[in-house]
C-alpha positions, 0 to 999 in steps of 0.5 A: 472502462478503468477507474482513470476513465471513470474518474475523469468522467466523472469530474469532466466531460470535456474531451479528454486532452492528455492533461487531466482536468479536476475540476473543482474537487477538494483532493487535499494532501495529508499520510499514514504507513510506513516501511521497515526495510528489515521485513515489518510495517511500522506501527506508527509510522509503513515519457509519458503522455499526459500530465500530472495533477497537483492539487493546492490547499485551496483544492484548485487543480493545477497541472504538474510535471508528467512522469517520465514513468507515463502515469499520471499522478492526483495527490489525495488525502485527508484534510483532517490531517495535510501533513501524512496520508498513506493511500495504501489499496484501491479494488476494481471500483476505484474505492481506497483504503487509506489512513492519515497522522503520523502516529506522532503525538497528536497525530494518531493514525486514523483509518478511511476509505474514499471513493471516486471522485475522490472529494473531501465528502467521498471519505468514510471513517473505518477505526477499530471501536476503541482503539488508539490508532487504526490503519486501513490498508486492503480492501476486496471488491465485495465490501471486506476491508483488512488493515491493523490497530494499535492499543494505548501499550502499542499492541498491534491487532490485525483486523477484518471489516465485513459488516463489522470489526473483527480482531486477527492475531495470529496463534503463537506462543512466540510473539513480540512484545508487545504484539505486532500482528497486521493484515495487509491485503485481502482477495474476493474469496476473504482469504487475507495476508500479513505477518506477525513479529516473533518474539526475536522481532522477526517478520513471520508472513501468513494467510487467514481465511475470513470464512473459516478463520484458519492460518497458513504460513508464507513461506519461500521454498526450500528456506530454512524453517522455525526460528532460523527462518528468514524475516517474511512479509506477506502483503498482497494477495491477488484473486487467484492466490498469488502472494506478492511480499518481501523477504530477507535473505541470507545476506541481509538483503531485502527482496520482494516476492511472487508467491503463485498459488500452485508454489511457484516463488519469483524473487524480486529484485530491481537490477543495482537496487540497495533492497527492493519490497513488494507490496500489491498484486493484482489478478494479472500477477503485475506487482507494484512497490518500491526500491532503494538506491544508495544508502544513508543520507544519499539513499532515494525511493522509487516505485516500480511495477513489475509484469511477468515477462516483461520485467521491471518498470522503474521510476514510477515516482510522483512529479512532486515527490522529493526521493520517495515514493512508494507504490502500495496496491493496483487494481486490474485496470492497472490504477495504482495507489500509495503515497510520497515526501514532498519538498515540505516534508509531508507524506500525501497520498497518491493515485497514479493512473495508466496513459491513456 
């Protein structure tokens, strides 16, 4: 049974209809993490059946537009802050792993996870003891979480939770200054993945195993290597060791990746795209995020989700999305998470569940 069918269960035991029905939970809108085009994860900022759900400040649910894409989308968040929340991983048990403020003064980012049904008291604070701002972004299905914080100089730290917080910064004497250095995922058997900024500002993708705290680098074949090597990010890892991330190429053009564990590497690139970046896998090796159309003010945002074989699906866009949304993490049940602008401007959460 899928985190979709659990969820409405949950909230309803009323025959199910296409439309899904709420109820009276409190899923309010709010944002977090934004993403550099070139290869980084900002600090501060990263036909279907069925129908959508929107949910107003009240907490009512109200049916939205269906995406054509056959998801249907719920807005979640924080009400602590309603205009950004990033909803940025979701394991096998529907548990998220999020952050919200814009990292804008007054609004720093603030790590969470929430649980379904994805209320307001489901929402459990995870922050960095003394940090001045936390992202929660991966979690496993054994309790770990991994994310990144910020210092008061803006130094960014990797972190790992497994009972407690735990500081990951990757060992080079060529680093940003000042540091950035983030996890971003992490699998059942604690191997993590991120990067780390060089002292050039170039992405640097890698692994980091929990259990015996060793780094390997995340390379693409036959790229070259050291300094000249292309900007890499590591993103998402899967529970038999594939990597899913972004890279750029040789001509500027940011791409996503499948890196399998035997070393197979697939470049991902959604056909007339201006750039395309992967962010989550899951153990069926289908990888969800985003891609660019146009550029400059005209450029829009959309996500996709890609499987082996079958290629690409794209415009899996939220109904209430104005030209952006981005797609961040999918578990096995194929319930995918991440986050879109609306019409005021805001940066909500999203869950997008299979048709059913």
């Amino acid at each position: 049974m899928g985190i979709s069918d659990r969820f409405a269960r949950r909230m309803d035991s009323a025959p199910r209809t296409g439309a899904r029905r709420i109820g009276k939970a409190k899923l309010l809108v709010g944002g977090g993490i934004a993403v550099a085009a070139a290869g980084a994860l900002a600090a501060t900022a990263l036909a279907g059946a069925g129908s959508a759900i929107a949910i107003t400040s009240a907490g009512n649910a109200k049916p939205a537009a269906a995406s054509s894409s056959g998801y249907q989308f719920v807005t979640i968040g924080d009400h602590k802050d309603r205009t950004f929340n990033q909803i940025l991983g979701i394991n096998n048990n529907g548990r998220i792993a999020a952050y919200f403020g814009s990292g804008a003064a007054g609004h720093p980012n603030r790590g969470f996870t929430i649980t379904a049904p994805y209320a307001q008291g489901d929402i459990k604070n995870e922050n960095f003891p003394g940090a001045a701002q936390t992202q929660s972004i991966g979690l496993n299905n054994m309790g770990e979480q991994v994310g990144f914080y910020v210092t008061g100089n803006g130094s960014n730290f990797g972190w790992y939770f497994d009972g407690s917080f735990h500081k990951v910064e990757f060992p080079t004497n060529s680093n940003a200054k000042p540091p950035v250095d983030q996890l971003l995922g992490v699998n059942d058997h604690g191997i993590a993945v991120g990067f780390y900024n060089n002292v050039k500002g170039v992405a640097r993708g890698y692994e980091y195993n929990i259990n015996n705290h060793r780094f390997s680098l995340v390379t693409e074949p036959g790229a070259p290597t050291g300094g000249a090597a292309p900007s890499l990010t590591a993103s998402g890892i899967n529970n038999h060791g594939a990597v899913a991330g972004f890279y750029t190429t040789a001509g500027g053009v940011v791409k996503g990746f499948l890196k399998l564990a035997g070393g197979q590497f697939t470049s991902l690139a959604v056909p007339g795209a201006a750039s395309t970046t992967a962010f989550g896998v899951n153990d069926n090796n289908a990888v969800v995020g985003t891609y660019t159309v146009g550029t400059g003010n005209a450029a829009t945002t959309h996500g996709f989700v890609w499987h082996p074989g079958r290629g690409f699906l794209r415009n899996v866009d939220d109904p209430a999305g104005v030209g952006a949304t981005t797609l961040n993490g999918i578990n096995n049940e194929g319930d995918i998470v991440g986050f879109y602008t609306d019409a005021a401007g805001n940066t909500d959460g999203l869950v997008a569940f299979p048709a059913f």
